[in-house]
C-alpha positions in Angstrom: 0.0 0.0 0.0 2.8 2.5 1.0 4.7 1.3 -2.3 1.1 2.2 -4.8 1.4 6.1 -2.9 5.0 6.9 -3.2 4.1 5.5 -7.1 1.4 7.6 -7.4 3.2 10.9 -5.4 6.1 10.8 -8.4 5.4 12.7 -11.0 7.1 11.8 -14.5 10.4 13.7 -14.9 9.8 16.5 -17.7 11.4 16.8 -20.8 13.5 19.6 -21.6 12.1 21.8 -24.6 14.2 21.4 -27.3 15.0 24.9 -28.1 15.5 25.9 -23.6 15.3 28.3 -21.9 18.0 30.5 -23.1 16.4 30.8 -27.2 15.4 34.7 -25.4 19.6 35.4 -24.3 20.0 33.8 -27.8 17.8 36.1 -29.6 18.8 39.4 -27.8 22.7 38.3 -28.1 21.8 38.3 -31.8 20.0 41.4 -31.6 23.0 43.2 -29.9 25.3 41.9 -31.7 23.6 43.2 -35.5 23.6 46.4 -34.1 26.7 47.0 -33.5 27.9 45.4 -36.8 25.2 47.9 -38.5 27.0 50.5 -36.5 31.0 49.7 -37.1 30.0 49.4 -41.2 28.2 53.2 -41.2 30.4 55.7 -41.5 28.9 58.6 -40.0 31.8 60.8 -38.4 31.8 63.7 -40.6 34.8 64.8 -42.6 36.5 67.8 -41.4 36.1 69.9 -45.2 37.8 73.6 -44.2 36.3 76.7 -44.8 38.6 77.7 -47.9 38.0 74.7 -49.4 34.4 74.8 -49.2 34.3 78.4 -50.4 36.3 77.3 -53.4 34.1 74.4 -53.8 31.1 76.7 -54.0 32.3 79.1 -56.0 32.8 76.7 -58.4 29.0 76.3 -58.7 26.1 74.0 -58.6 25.7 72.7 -61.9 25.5 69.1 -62.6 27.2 68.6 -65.8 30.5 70.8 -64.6 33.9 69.7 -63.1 33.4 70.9 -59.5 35.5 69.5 -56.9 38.4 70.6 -54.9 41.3 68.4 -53.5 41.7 68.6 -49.9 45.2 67.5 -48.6 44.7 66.4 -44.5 47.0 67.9 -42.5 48.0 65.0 -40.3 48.5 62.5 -43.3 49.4 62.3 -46.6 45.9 62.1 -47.6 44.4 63.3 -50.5 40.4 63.8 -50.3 38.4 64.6 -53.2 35.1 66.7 -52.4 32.5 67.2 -55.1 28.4 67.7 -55.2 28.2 69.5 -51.9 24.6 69.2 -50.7 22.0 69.9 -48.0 24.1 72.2 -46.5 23.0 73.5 -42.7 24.1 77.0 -41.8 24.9 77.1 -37.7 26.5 79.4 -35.6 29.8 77.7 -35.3 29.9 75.0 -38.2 28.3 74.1 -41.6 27.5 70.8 -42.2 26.5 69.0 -45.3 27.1 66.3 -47.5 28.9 65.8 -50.5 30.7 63.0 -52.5 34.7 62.1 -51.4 37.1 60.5 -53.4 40.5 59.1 -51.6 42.4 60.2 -54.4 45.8 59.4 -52.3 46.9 57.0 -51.4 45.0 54.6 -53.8 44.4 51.7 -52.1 41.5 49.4 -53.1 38.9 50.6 -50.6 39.1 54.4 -52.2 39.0 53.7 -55.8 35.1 54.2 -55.9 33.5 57.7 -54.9 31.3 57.3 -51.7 28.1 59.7 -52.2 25.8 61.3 -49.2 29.2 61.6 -46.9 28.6 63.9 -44.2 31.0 67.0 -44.0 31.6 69.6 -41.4 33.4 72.7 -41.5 34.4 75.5 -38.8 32.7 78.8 -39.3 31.7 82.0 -37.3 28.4 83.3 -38.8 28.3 86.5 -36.7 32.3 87.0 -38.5 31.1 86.7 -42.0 28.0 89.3 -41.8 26.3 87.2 -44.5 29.1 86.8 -47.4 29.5 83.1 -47.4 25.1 83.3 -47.6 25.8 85.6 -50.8 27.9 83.1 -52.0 25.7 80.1 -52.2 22.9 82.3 -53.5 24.9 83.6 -56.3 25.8 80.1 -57.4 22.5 79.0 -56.9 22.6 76.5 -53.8 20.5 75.1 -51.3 21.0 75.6 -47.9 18.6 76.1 -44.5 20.0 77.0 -41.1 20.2 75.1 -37.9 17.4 75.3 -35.8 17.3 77.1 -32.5 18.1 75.4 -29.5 15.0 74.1 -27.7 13.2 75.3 -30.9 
């Protein structure tokens, strides 16, 4: 009699589920881990484009069909950047930032031999210095432009 309770007070051992309990540390490991990938392959630290170089750029104009781009030699390196379509530029205080297309034109290693379009650019400027000149400029040579929004605006 004491052996048909203790049979009947066991309960069957369970199975473990085949995919267990970690599949949600699995899933969120994978989810971490594409982000920062995605992150790592974006390139999203602007380029440093200086003033004189944009203003040259610029006053080369906006059209299509034309030659404009100006060679920018970094000052640390021996680098040679290639800056060309300048777009959506942002007028700020302190900085312009925009985008444009850059070409590594030295040194040519295989990574550089294809222009990357849409890179962002930032450049060093004083607005309250300029009293509207650099403005002039892209309106004579018929670019786009908006300024940065107000803080807290």
């Amino acid at each position: 009699m004491d052996q048909k309770k203790e049979a009947a007070r066991k309960t069957p051992e369970k199975k473990p589920s085949p995919f267990g309990n970690n599949v949600v540390w699995y899933l969120l490991a994978l989810g971490v881990g594409t982000l920062v990938l995605v992150s790592l392959l974006q390139n999203t630290r602007p380029g440093r484009l200086p003033l004189s170089d944009l203003k040259r750029l610029v006053a080369l104009g906006a059209d299509p069909d034309g030659p404009a781009h100006v060679d920018v030699v970094e000052e640390s390196t021996d680098r040679v950047v290639r800056y060309s379509d300048i777009d959506q530029l942002i007028l700020g205080p302190y900085e312009i930032t925009g985008t444009g297309t850059v070409h590594q034109i030295k040194p040519d290693d295989d990574e550089s031999l294809q222009p990357t379009a849409n890179t962002p650019f930032r450049t060093n400027w004083r607005a309250d210095a300029d009293a509207g000149a650099f403005q002039k400029l892209l309106d004579d040579n018929k670019f786009r432009y908006s300024f940065e929004e107000a803080p807290g605006g």
